[in-house]
C-alpha positions in Angstrom: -34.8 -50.3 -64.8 -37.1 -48.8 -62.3 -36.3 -51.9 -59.7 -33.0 -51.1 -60.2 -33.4 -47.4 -59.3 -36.0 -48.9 -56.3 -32.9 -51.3 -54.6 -30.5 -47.9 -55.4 -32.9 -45.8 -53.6 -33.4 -48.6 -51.0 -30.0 -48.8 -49.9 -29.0 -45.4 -49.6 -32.0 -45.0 -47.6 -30.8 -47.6 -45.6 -27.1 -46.1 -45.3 -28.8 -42.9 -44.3 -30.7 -44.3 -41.8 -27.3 -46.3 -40.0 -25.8 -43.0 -40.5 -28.2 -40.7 -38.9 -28.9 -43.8 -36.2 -25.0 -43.8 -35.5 -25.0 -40.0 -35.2 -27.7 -39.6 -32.7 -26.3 -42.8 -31.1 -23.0 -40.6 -30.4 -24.3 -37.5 -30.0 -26.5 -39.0 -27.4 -23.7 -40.9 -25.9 -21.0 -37.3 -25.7 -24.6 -35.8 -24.2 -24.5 -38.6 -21.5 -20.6 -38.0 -21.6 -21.4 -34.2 -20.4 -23.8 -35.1 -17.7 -21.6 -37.2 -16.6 -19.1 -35.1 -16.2 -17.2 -34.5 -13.6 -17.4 -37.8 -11.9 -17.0 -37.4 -8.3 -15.7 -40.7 -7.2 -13.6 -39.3 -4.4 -14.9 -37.3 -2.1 -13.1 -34.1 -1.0 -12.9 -31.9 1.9 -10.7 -28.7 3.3 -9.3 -31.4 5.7 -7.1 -32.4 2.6 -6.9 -29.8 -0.3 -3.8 -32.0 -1.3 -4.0 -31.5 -5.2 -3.2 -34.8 -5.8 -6.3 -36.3 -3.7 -8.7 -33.6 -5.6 -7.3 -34.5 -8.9 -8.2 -38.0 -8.7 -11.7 -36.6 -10.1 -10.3 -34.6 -12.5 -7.4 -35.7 -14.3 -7.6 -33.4 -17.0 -7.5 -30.1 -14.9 -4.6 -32.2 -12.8 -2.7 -32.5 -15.4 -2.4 -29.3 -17.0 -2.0 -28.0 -13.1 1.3 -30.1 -13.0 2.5 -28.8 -16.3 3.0 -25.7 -14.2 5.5 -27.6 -12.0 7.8 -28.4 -15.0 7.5 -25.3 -16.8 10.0 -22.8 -15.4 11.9 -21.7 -18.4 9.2 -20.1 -20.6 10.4 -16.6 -20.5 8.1 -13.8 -22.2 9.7 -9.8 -22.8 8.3 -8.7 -19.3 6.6 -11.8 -17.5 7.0 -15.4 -18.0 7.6 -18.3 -15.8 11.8 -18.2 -15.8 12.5 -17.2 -12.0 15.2 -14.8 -13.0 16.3 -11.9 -11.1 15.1 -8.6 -11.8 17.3 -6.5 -9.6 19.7 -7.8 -12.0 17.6 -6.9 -14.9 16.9 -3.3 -13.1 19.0 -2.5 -10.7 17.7 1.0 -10.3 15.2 -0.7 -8.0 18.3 -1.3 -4.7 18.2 2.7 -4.9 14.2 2.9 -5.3 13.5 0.4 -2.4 16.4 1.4 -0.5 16.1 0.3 3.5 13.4 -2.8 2.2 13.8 -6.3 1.7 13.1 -6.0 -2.1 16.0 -4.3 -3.3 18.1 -7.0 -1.7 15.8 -10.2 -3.4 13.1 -10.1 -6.4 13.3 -12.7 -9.0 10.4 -13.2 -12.1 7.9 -14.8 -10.1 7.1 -18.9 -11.3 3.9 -20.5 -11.7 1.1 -20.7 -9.4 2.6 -24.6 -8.6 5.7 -22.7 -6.5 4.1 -19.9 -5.0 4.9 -21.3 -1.3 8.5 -22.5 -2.5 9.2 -19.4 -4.0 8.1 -17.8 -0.9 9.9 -19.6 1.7 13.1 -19.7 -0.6 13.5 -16.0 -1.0 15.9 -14.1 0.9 13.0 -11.6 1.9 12.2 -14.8 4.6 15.2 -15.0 5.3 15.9 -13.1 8.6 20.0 -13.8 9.1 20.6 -12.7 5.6 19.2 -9.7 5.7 20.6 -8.5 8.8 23.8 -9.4 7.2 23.3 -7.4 4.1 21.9 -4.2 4.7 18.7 -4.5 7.1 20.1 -5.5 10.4 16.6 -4.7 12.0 14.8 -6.9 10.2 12.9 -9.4 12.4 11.5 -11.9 9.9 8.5 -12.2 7.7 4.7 -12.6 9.5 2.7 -15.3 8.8 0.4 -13.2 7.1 2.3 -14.0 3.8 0.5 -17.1 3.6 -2.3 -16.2 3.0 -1.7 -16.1 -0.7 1.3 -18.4 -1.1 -0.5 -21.7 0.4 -2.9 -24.2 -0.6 -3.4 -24.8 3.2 -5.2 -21.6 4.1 -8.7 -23.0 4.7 -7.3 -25.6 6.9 -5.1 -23.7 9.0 -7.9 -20.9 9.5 -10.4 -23.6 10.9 -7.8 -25.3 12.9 -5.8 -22.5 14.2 -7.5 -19.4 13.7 -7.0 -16.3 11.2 -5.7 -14.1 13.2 -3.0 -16.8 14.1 -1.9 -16.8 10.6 -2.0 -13.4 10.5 0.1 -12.4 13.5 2.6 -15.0 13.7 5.7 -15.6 12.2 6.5 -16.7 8.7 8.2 -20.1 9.6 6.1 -20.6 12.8 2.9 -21.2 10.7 4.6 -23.1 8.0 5.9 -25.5 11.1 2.1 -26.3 11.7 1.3 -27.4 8.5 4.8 -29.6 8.5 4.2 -31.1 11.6 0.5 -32.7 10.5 1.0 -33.4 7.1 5.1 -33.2 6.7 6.9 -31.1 4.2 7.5 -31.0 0.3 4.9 -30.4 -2.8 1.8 -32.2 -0.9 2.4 -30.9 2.7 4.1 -27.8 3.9 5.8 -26.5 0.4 2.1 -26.9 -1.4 1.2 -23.5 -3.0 -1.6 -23.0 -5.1 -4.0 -25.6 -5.1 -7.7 -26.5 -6.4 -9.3 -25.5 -3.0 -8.1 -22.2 -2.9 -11.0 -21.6 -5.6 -13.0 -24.6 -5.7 -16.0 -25.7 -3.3 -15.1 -29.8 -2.1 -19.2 -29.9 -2.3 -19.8 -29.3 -6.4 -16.4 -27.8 -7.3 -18.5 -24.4 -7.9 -16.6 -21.5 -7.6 -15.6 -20.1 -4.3 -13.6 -17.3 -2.4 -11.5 -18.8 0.4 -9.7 -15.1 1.4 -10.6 -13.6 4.1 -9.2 -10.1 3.4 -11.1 -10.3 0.1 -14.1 -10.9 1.2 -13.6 -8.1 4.2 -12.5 -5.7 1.5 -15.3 -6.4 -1.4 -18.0 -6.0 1.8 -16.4 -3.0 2.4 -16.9 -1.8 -1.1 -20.8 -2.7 -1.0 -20.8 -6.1 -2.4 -23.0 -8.7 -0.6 -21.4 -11.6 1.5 -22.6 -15.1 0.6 -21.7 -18.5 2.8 -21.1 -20.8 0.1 -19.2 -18.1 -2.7 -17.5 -15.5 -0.3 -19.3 -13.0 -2.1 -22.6 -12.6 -4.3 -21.8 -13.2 -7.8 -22.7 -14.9 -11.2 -20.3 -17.7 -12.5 -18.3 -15.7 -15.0 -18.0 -12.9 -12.4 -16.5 -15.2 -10.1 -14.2 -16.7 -12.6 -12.4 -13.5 -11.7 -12.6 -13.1 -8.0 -11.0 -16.2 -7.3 -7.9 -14.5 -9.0 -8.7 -11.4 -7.8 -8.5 -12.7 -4.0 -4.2 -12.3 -4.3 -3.9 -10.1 -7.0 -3.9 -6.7 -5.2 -2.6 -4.3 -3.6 -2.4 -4.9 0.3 -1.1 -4.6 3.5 -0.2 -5.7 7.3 -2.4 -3.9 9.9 -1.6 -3.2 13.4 0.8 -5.2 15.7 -1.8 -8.3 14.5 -0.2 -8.0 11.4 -3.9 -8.7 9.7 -4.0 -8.6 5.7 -5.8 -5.3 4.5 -7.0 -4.1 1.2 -7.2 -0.5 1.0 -10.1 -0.3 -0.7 -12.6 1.7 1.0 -12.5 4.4 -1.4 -12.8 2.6 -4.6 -16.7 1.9 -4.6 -18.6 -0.7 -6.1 -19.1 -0.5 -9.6 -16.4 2.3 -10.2 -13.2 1.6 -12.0 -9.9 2.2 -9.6 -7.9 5.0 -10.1 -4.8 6.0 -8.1 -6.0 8.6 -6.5 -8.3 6.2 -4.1 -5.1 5.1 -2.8 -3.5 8.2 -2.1 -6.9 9.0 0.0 -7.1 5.3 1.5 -3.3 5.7 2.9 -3.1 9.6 4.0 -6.5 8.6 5.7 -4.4 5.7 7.5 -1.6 7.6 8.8 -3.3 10.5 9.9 -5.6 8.1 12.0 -2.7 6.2 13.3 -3.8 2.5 12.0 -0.9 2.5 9.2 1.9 5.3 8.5 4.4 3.2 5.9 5.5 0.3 4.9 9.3 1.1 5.4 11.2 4.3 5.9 13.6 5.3 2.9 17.6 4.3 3.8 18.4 7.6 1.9 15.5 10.3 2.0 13.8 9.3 5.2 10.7 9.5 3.2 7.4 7.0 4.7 6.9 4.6 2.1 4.5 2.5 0.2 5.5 -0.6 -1.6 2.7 -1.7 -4.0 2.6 -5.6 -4.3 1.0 -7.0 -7.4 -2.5 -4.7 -7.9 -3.7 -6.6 -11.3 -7.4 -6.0 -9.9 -7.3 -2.6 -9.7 -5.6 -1.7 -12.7 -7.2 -3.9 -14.9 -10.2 -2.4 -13.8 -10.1 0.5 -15.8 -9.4 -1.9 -19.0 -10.9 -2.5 -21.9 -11.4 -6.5 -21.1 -12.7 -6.2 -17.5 -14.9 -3.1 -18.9 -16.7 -5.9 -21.0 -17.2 -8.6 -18.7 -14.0 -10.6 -19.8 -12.8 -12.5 -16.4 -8.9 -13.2 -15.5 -9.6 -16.9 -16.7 -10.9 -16.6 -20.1 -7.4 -15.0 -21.0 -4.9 -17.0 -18.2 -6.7 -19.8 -18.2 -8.8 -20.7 -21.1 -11.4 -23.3 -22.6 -10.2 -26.2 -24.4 -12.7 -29.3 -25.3 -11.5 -33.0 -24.4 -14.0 -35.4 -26.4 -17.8 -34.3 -25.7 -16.2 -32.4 -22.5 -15.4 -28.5 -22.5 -12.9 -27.6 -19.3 -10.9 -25.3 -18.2 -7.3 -25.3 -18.8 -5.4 -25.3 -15.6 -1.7 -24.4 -16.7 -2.4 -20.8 -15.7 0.2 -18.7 -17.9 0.6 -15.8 -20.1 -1.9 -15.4 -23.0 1.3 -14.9 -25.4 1.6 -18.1 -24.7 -1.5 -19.6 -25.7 -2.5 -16.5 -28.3 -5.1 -18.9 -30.1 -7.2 -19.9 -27.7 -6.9 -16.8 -25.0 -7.3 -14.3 -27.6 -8.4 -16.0 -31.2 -12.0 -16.6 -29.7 -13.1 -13.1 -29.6 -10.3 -11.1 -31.9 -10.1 -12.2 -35.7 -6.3 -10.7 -36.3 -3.1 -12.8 -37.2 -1.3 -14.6 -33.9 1.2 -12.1 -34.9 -0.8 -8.8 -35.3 -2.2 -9.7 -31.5 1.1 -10.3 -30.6 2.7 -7.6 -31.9 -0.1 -5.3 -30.0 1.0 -6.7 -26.8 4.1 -5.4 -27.6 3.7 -2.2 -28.6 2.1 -1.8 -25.5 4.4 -3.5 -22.9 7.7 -1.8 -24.5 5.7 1.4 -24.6 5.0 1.4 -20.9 8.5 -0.2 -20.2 9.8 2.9 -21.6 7.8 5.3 -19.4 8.7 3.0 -16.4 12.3 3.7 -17.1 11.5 7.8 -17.2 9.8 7.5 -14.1 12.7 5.6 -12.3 14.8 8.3 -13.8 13.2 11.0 -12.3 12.5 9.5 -9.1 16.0 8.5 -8.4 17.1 11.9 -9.5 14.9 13.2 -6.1 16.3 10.7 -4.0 19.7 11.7 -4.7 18.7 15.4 -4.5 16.6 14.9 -1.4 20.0 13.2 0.1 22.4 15.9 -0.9 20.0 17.9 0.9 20.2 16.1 3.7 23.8 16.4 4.0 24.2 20.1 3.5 21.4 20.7 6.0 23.1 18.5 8.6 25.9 19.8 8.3 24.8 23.1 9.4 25.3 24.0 13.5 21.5 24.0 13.9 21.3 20.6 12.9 24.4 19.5 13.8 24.2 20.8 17.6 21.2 17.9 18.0 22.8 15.0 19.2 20.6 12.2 19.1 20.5 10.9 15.6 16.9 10.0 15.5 15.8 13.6 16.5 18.1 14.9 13.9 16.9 13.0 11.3 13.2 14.5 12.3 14.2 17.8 12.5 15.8 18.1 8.5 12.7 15.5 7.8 10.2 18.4 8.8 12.4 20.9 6.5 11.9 18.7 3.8 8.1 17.4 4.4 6.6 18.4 1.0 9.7 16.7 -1.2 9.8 13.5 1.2 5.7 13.4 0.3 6.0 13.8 -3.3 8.9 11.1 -3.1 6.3 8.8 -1.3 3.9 9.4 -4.0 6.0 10.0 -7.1 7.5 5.9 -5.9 4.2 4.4 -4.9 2.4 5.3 -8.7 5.8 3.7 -10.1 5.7 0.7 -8.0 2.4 0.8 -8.9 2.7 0.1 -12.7 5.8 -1.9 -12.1 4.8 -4.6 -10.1 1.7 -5.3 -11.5 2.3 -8.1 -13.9 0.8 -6.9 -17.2 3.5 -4.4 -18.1 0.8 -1.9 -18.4 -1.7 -4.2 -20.7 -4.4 -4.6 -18.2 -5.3 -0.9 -19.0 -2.5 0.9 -21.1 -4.3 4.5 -20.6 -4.3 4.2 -17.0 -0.7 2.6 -17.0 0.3 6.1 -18.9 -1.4 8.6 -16.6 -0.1 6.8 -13.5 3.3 7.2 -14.9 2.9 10.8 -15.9 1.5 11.5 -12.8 5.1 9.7 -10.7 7.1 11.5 -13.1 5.7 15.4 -12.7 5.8 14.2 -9.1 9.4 13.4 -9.0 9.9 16.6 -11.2 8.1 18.8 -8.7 9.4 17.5 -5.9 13.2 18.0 -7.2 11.8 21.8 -7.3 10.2 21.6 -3.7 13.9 20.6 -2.3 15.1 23.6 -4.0 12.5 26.1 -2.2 13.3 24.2 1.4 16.9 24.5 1.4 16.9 27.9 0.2 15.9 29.4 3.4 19.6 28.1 4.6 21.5 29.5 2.4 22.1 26.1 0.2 22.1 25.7 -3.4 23.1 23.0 -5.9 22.1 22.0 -9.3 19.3 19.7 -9.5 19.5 15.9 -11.2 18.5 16.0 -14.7 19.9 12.4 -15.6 20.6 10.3 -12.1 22.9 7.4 -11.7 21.8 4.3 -11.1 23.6 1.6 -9.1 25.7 -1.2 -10.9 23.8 -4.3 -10.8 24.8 -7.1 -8.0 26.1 -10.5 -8.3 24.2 -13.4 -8.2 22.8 -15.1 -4.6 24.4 -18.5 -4.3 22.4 -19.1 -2.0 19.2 -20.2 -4.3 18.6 -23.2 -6.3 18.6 -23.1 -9.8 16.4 -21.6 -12.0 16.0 -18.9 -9.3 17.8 -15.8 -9.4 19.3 -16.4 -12.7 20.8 -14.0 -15.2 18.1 -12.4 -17.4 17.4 -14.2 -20.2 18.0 -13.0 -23.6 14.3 -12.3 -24.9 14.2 -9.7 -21.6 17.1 -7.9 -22.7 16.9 -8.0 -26.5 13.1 -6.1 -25.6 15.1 -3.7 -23.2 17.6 -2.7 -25.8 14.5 -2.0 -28.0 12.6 0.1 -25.3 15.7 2.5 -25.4 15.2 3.3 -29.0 11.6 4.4 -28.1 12.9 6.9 -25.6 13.7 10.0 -27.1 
């Protein structure tokens, strides 16, 4: 009996062992696995930032980065990747932007694969259509717009210069690109690629932008050679975002890209205000009056781009050291090897592994937060486009009745008579400038107001009380010359266009059904 129980106890212990040898053996062998990891077989340089060649090393980040290249129907309420066209979807905005290139062109922007497709596609580049519908002065696009739309940057700034880029035009730059290493996905059409934010050296993080790095300086952060700027590793898995997504604009006759951000200090969270001081600073000092001057109120505008930095700032996620990529671009483990996932997309889309890993709630509790937020803020975006169109079309009645008075009718040169009823009107044409820029502000930052939902709110508040005021301010002008008329409560906004045939579909499609199944449900919430 007790041999019996010997040989039993015998050969488990000699199962055990195997087992517990076989584990080590594989845990050793996914350790080795790690530190072998990546394999940097072929070398890399800014010469060629081709994604192809760099993805040779890294076939796991290449192919989630080409998923992005097929994935152009994925639709969300407010974002996704389905190119369609928003001034269909709002076509309040042809009166907001009136006189720009935006209220004639502005589709859903794609993935980060067709950032320069997208680009040189749109007819915002396109200088004979817009002289032909609407803005016969405009004289094309500069350069400067690549500085976030191509994977060349780095190479054209060491073999041309940055202020070439800069102060060039649009098509002139592309044409250098095409003419050394042709066109299509891997040559002049290449947008975002792995050295816009990746060192060819060690792949360690890096910021390739020179504007960001001008502006960050300029905000009291220190420069580094190798990283752009000084900071740790998560930190900088959100400045290599942060490098495009933000508010800027073109300086001087050079055309250079500027951040206004000389206000908004280190360690501060942004808030509006900074730009209101950054841009009354600039047109006072005679660097940078407007972006474009209103078709209707003659107002000196701002368009705000896509300002995900600053408003997320003031967030609850950025407040506690969550970076862009642990959201957009999450962890997932292949074998003994954690990476990054490069499909860079909406968290909704990816709820478990963006959002799962630090919140404990249902997929469908998360998602329905989003929600509540997005069609919250939606709703106070469509107030806020309410009462700014109501100014415009008060400012321009204003306009008309003043002009058509002999003091301002006796001054023949357009021009001069368009200055003279502009200075009559200065306060409302400010709060119009103001009251549209914190819209703008909110609505083309991509979050629909999640980055920071409070600050979304008050920046909308703020553009509406704005409009409001302003409505009141036309009243006091024109009073002094005997003119009266009843102010616009609820405005009228423009019928939405057709289609451009001119683009290749997906792009400038109709609206897809999830965006306006959410915008019939945003109208119930306004009451």
């Amino acid at each position: 009996m007790k041999k019996t129980v010997y040989a039993i106890a015998f050969l488990l212990a000699v199962v055990l062992g195997a087992a517990m040898f076989a584990l080590f053996a594989n845990i050793g062998e996914k350790k080795a696995q790690e530190r072998a990891y990546p394999l940097m077989l072929n070398k890399v340089s800014d010469e060629n930032p081709d994604y192809a060649e760099w993805g040779k090393n890294f076939p796991s980040q290449l192919g989630s980065f080409l998923e992005m290249a097929t994935s152009t129907n994925t639709p969300t309420e407010f974002g996704g990747s389905l190119p369609y066209s928003k001034i269909i979807r709002y076509p309040q905005i042809q009166t907001l932007w009136g006189g720009y290139a935006f209220a004639v062109d502005f589709n859903e922007e794609r993935s980060h694969f067709y950032t320069q497709i997208d680009q040189m596609e749109t007819m915002r580049t396109n200088k004979e259509y817009l002289n032909t519908h609407g803005l016969p002065a405009f004289k094309g696009q500069p350069g400067a717009c690549m500085n976030c739309h191509t994977g060349w940057l780095t190479w054209l700034i060491n073999k041309k210069g940055w202020d070439f880029v800069n102060e060039k035009p649009y098509f002139e730059v592309i044409d250098v690109v095409k003419q050394e290493k042709g066109d299509g996905p891997h040559g002049s059409h290449m947008g975002s690629t792995c050295a816009d934010c990746h060192n060819p050296d060690d792949m360690s993080l890096r910021i390739t932008r020179p504007a960001y790095i001008n502006a960050m300086v300029a905000r009291g952060y220190e420069s580094n050679p190798k990283q752009g700027i000084k900071a740790n590793r998560q930190e900088m898995r959100s400045h290599v975002c942060q490098q495009c997504h933000v508010e800027y604009y073109f300086q001087g006759k050079g055309n250079t890209l500027t951040f206004p951000w000389n206000e908004w200090k280190k360690g501060e969270i942004f808030r509006i205000e900074m730009l209101d001081e950054y841009y009354d600073k600039a047109r006072e000092n005679g660097t940078f009056a407007q972006d474009w001057l209103h078709k209707d109120t003659k107002a000196q505008m701002l368009k705000v781009q896509h300002p995900e930095t600053e408003l997320s700032s003031s967030g609850i996620h950025a407040r506690s050291g969550v970076g862009c990529a642990d959201c957009h671009m999450p962890y997932k483990r292949e074998g003994a090897v954690k990476v990054t996932d490069h499909f860079i997309k909406s968290p909704l889309e990816n709820i478990n592994a963006s959002c799962k890993t630090c919140h404990m709630q249902s997929e469908d509790d998360l998602k329905l937060r989003v929600q509540t937020i997005q069609r919250a803020t939606a709703s106070s975006l469509r107030e806020a486009e309410n009462a700014v169109v109501a100014l415009i079309a008060d400012i321009k009645t204003a306009r008309e009745k003043l002009a058509a008075l002999p003091e301002f009718a006796s001054i023949t040169d357009a021009k001069e008579r368009d200055a003279a009823i502009s200075k009559v009107l200065k306060d409302a044409l400010e709060n119009h400038r103001k009251a549209s820029m914190r819209w703008d502000f909110i609505f083309s930052e991509n979050s629909t107001g999640f980055h920071s939902p409070q600050e979304a709110a008050r920046v909308l508040a703020q553009s509406i009380d704005l409009a409001r005021s302003g409505q009141s301010l036309v009243q006091n002008a024109i009073a002094a010359y005997g003119i009266n008329f009843p102010i616009t409560i609820k405005a009228t906004m423009p019928e939405a266009p057709a289609q451009i045939e001119l683009h290749h579909a997906p792009v400038n499609s109709l609206p897809p059904k999830i965006a306006t199944d959410a915008d019939i449900e945003v109208q119930k919430v306004n009451f």
